[in-house]
C-alpha positions in Angstrom: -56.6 71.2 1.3 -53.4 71.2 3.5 -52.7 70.0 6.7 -52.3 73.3 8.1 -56.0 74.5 6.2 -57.6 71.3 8.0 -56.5 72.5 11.0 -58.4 75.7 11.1 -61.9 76.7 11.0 -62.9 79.5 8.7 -63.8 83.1 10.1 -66.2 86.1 8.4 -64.4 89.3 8.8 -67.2 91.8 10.5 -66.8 95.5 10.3 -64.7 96.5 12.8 -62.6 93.5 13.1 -59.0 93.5 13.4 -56.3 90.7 13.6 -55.7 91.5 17.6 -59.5 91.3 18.4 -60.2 88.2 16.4 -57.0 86.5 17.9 -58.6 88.2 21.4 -62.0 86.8 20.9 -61.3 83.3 19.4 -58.0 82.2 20.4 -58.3 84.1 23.8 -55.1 86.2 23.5 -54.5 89.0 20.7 -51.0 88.8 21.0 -51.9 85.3 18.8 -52.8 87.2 15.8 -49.5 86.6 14.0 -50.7 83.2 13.6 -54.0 83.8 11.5 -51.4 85.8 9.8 -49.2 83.2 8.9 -51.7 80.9 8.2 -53.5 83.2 5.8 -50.3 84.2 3.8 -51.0 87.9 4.8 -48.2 90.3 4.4 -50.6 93.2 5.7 -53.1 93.8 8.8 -55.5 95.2 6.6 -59.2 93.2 6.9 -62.4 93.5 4.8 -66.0 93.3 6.0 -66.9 89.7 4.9 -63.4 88.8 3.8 -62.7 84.9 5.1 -60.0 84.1 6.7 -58.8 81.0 8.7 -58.3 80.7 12.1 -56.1 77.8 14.3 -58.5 75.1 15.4 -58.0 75.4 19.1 -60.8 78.4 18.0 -63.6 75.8 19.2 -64.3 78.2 21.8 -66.5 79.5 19.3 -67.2 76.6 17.4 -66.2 73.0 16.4 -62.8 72.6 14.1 -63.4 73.2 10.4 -66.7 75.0 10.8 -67.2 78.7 9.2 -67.3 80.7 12.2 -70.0 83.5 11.9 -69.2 85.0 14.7 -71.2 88.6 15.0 -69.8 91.2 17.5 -71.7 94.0 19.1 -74.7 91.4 20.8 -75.6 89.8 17.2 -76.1 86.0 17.4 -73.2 83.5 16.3 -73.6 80.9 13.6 -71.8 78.0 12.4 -72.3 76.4 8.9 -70.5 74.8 6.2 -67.3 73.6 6.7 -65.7 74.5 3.6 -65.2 70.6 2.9 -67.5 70.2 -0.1 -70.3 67.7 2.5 -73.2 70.3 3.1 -75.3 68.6 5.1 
């Protein structure tokens, strides 16, 4: 894992997601979502439903660093679980 993939917590794409309302909803601006991005190696905006993608770490407005973030828009309830580390605990 690399520094910058330790640094980031891991995000389920929902349907209707897109890189401005992610970068809206968990790093409080959209105008941040060039930097999930860059982290993720994209060269396109295009999103999946339940495709995983990282997300900067000052995203612990959702949830702590390095946690999956199953953040559910639309009133459904928000979930954090493995970190992706390996340790399920």
């Amino acid at each position: 894992m690399t520094k910058k993939q330790k640094d980031s917590a891991l995000y389920r794409v929902m349907q209707g997601d897109c890189l401005f309302s992610i970068a809206q909803k968990l790093l409080s601006s959209g105008d941040r979502y060039p930097e999930i991005k860059a982290l993720n190696g994209m060269t396109t905006d295009i999103l999946l439903p339940g495709q995983r993608i990282r997300i900067p770490t000052d995203s612990r407005k959702a949830v702590g660093a390095d946690q999956e973030i199953l953040a559910q828009q639309h009133g459904r309830e928000e979930k954090s679980v493995d970190s992706g580390d390996g340790e399920n605990g």
